[in-house]
N, C-alpha and C positions, 0 to 999 in steps of 0.2 A: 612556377606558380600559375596557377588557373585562373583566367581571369574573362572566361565566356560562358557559358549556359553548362552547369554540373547538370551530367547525364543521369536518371535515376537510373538504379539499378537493374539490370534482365528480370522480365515479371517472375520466372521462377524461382529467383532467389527472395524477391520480397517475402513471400509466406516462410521463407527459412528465417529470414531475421526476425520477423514478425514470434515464430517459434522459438528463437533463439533467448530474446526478451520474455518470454510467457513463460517458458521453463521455470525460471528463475523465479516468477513473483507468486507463480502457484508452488513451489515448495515453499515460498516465504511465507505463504496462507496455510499451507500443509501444517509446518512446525509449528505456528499459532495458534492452529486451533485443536492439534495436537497434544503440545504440554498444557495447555491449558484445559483440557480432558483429565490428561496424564496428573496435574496437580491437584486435580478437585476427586480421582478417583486414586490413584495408590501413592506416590509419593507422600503425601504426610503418613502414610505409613514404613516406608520402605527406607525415606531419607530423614525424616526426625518422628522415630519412633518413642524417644520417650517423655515429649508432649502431651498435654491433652490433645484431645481430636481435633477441636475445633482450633487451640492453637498451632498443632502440625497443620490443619487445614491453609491457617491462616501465612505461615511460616512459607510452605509449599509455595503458595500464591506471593509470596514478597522474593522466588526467586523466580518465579513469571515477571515482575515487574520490573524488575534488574535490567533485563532484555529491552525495554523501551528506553530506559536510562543512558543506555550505552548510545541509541540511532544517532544523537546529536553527535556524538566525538565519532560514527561512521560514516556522518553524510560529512562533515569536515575533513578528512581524511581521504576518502574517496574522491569527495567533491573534489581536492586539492589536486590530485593524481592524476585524476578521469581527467579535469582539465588539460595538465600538463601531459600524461603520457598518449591519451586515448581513452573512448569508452569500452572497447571491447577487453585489452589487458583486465582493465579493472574491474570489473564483468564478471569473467573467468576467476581472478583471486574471491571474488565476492562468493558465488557459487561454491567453487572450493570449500571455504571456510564455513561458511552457512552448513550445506549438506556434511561438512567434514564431524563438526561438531552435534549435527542432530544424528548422525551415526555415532557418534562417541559413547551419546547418553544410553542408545541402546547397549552397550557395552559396560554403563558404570558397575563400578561394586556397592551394594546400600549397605546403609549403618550396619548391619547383622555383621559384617565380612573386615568392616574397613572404620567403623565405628565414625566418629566426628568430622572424619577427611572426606567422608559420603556427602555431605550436603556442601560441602566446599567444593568440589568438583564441581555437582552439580551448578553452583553458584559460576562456577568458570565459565564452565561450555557456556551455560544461557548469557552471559558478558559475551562471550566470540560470539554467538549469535547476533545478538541486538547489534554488536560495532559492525557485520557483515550484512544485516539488514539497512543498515543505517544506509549504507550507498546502494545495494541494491537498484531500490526502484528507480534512481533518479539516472542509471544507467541503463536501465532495460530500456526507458520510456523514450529516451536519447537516441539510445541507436534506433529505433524506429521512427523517431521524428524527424532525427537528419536522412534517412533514408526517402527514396521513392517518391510520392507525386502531392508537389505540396495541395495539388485541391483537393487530396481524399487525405491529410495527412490527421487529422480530426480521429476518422475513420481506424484507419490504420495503429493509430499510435494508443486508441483505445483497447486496441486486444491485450497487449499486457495488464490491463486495467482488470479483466474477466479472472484475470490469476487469483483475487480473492476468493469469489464462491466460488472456485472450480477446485482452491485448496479445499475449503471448508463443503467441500462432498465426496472431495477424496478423502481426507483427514475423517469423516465421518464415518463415512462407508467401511474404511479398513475397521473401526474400530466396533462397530456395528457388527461385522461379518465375525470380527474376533469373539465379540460378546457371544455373539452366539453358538458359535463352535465351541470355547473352551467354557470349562465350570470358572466360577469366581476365584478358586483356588488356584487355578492353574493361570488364568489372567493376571493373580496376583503375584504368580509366583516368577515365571519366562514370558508369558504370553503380552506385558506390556513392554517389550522388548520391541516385537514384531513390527510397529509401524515405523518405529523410529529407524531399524536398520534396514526397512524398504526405501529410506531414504538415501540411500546408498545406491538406489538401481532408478532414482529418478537423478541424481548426479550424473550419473556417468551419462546419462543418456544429452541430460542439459551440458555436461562439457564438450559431449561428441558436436551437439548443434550447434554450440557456440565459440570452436574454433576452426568452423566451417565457415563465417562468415568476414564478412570482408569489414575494414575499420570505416568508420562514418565519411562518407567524401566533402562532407560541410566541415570535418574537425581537419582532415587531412589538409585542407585549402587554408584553413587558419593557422593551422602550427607551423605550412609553408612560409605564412604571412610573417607569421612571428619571428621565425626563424632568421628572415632576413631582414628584421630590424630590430634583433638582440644586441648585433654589434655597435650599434649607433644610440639605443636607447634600453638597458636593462631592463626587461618586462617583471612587471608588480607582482606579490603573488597573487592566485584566484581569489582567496576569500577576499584580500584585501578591497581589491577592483570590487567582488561585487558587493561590500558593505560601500566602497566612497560612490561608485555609479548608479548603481540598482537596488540602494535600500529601500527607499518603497516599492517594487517589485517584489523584494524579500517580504514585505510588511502585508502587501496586494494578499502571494500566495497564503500565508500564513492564516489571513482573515480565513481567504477562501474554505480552507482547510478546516475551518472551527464548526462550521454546521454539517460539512461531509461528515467528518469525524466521530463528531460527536452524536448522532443520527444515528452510526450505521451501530455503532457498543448500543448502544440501548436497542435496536431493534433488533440484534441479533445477538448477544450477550446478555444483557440484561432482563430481557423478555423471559431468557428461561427462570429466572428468578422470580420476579414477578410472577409469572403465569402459576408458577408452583403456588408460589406463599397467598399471593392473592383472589387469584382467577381458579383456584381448585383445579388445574390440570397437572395430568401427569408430567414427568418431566420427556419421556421420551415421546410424546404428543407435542409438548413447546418447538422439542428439537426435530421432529416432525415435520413441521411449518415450518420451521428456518429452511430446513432443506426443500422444501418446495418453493419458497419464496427464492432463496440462493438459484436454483435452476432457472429460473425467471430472469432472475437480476443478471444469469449470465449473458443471458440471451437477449436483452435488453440495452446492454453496455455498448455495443459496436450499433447498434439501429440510432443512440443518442449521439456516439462520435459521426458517423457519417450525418444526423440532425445540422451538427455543429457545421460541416463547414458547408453547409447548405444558407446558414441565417446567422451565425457567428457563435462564437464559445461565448462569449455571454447574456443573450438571452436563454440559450439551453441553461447554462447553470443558473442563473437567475432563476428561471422557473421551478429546478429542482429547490434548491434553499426554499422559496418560497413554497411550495408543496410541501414540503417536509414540515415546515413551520404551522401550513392546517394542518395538516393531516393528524398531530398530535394529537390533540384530544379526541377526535375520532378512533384513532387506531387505539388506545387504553381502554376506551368502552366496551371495543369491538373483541377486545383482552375479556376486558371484565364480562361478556357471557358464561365464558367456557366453553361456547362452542367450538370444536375445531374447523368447520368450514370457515366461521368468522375470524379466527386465530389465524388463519392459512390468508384470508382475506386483508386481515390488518398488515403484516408482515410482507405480502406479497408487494399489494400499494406504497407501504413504507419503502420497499428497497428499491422499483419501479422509479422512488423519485427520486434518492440517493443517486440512482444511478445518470440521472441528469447532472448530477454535480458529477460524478465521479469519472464518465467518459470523458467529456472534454478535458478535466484536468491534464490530461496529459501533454497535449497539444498546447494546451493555452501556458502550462509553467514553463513550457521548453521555449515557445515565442515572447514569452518576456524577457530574456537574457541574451547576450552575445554569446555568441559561437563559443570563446574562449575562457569563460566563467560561468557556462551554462550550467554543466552538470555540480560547481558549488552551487550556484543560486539556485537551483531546482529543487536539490538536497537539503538543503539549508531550510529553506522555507518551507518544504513539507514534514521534515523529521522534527524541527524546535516546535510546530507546531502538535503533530503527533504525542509527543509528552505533557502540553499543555492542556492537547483534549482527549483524543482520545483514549490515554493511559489511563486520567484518573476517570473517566466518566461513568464504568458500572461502578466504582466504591461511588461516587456522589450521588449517580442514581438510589443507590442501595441505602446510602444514608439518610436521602430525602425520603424514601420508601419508610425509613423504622421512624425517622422523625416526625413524620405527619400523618403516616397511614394511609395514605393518598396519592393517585400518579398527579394530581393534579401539578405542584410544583416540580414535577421531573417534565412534566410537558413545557413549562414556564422555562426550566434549565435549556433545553433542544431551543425554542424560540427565541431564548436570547442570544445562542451562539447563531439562529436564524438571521439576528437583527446585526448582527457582526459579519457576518458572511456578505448581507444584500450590501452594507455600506460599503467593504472591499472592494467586491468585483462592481460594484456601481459607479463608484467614482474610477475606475481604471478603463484601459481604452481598450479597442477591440482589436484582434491579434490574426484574426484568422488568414489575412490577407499578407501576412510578413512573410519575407524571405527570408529562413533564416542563417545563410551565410550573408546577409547585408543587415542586421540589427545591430546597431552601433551601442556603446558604453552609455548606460538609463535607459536603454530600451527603445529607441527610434529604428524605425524604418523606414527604407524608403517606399514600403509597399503599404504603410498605416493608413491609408486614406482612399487608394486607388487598388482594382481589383485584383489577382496577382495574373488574370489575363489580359487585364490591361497595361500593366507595369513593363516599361521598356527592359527587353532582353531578362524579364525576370525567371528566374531559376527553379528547375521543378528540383526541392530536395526529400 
């Protein structure tokens, strides 16, 4: 057992682990914003053909939502594992089954071939999806944060964080290039295949990087620890620990989550709705500005983690919640032109602040828990909350849209999950300076108060 100063890694492996986690969360961004393309353009035709339109529309879309249903029973499950076995095994199965499955779909048979057992499939895969999403992030984010030099670990551990918009321009881009190349019939016919079984050469490539890499040396020093006080004292399981230690940690990230969340569907999902029905723009104009906003927000995400451990992870996310919560009625106005430089403006601004919440996140849910119930707690508070915001938020958005006519109550929805966010991370303590092989069971350290270069014999991980 180790019990003096954990060496970080050789700098040239950091950037592989660093890629090893980024793999994995931009095909998670890829598949999302992929079938959900995929279900608002052929699947109500292809998998419940003998609907009306608008109810295959809607049909389609409730086996998009399946997928969010499932995270909570994947981040429990992984959580449970990651803990006990390691973050990288579980990594690896996560990847597997993710990528395994969104290669499958390009492979289904539709109604035409296989009649009623077509949307049942379909209903499978996107279930293996969401329960392999479901642990996903909370192990990408892990092995980067036990990783390397806790003063840049802000920094570092936001790259995985960039996996959203770097999915959501891949995901776009293929489907953009397709659109253009083939006719509508031929899109509809093989050609909506194509992105889903390129997801097959971004697996292999994410499996090659991430059994190149070595297991966390923060997890390996705690399972030592554990290991040799099994025989004296049976260790609990993970969830258990981190519901009786670290429920308000659980409850902390969860707040946290409600304004990220719920933020980012409305200014990137929802806007193309809006913008259409409201704001007289085209739709591929809306998604236009997503994709210029997205290249911003990627670029953006690692300048706010490196922010972080400069001044702490919670004034960074502070400030974002709070930007987001103005910026609302601003950026609907700036909708309601129709201009696209102003649409390109609203959206840009919008994710620019998101991404103040969204960098440090990383860093800041892995230094709330112990080493050995991390990746449940981590899991746990950001997937239960995921279905509570950001799942339903373009249907509430869209409901508040037909019930009033107005964004004004959709900016009122953002600001209240605003006012949920500031009290979370407000009342919780600041994290940046933890060691996190010494965070004891509720979240103490011995680094909470003192710098981590001033902290005796403290450990860069």
């Amino acid at each position: 057992m180790a019990s003096g100063t954990t060496a970080p890694p050789p700098p040239a492996s950091l950037p592989r682990i660093v890629a090893a986690s980024l793999i994995g969360t931009t095909i998670e961004w890829y598949d999302f914003f992929l079938y959900g393309s995929a279900a608002a353009l052929v699947f109500n035709k292809l998998f419940f053909p003998d609907s009306d339109p608008l109810v295959g529309t809607l049909l389609s879309f409730l086996t998009y939502a399946v997928g969010f249903a499932a995270r909570p029973l994947g981040a429990l499950v992984f959580g449970h594992y990651g803990d006990r076995l390691g973050r990288k095994k579980l990594l690896v199965l996560s990847l597997l089954m993710m990528g395994g499955a969104t290669f499958a779909i390009g492979l289904l048979p539709t109604h035409a071939t296989v009649g009623a057992a077509a949307p049942v499939l379909l209903t499978t895969l996107r279930l293996i999806q969401g329960f392999a999403l479901g642990g996903e992030w909370g192990g990408a984010v892990l092995l980067v944060s036990e990783h390397g030099d806790a003063r840049r670990r802000g920094f570092w551990a936001s790259w995985p964080q960039t996996g959203a918009p770097a999915g959501q321009l891949l995901a776009t881009g293929v489907l953009s290039l397709l659109t253009a190349l083939l006719s509508d019939e031929a899109f509809g016919t093989w050609g909506w295949r194509i992105p889903f079984l390129l997801s097959g050469v971004l697996v292999m490539v994410g499996l090659w990087i991430r059994l190149s890499v070595d297991e966390s040396p923060v997890f390996k020093e705690a399972l030592e620890r554990a290991e040799s006080r099994r025989a004296a004292e049976p260790e609990k399981l993970p969830l258990v620990s981190v519901l009786r230690d670290h429920w308000r940690d659980v409850l902390v990230a969860m707040g946290a989550r409600m304004a990220e969340n719920i933020s980012y569907y409305v200014i990137t999902a929802f806007i193309l709705v809006y913008a259409t029905t409201s704001a007289g723009v085209s739709k591929q104009t809306a998604l236009n500005a997503v994709l210029i906003g997205s290249a911003v927000h990627f670029a953006v995400i690692p300048a706010w983690g490196a922010l972080s451990d400069r001044v702490g992870r919670r004034p960074v996310y502070l400030l974002g919640a709070a930007g987001v919560g103005l910026w609302m009625f601003p950026f609907f106005s700036l909708v309601d032109t129709g201009s696209f430089g102003y649409l390109v403006l609203a959206v840009t601004v919008g994710l620019v602040l998101h991404g103040a919440m969204y960098a440090p996140q990383a860093a800041y849910f892995a230094e709330m828990f112990a080493t050995r119930m991390r990746y449940s707690g981590a899991s746990i508070g950001a997937q239960f909350a995921s279905v509570a915001a950001g799942a339903p938020a373009p249907l509430i958005a869209t409901a508040l849209l037909e019930s009033y006519g107005t964004s004004t109550p959709i900016s009122l929805y953002v600001i209240a999950a605003v006012v949920l966010t500031l009290i979370a991370v407000g009342v919780s303590r600041e994290t940046r300076h933890r060691d996190l092989a010494e965070i004891t069971p509720g979240g103490d350290a011995a680094a909470d108060t003192a710098p981590a270069a001033e902290a005796p014999k403290a450990r860069t991980v």
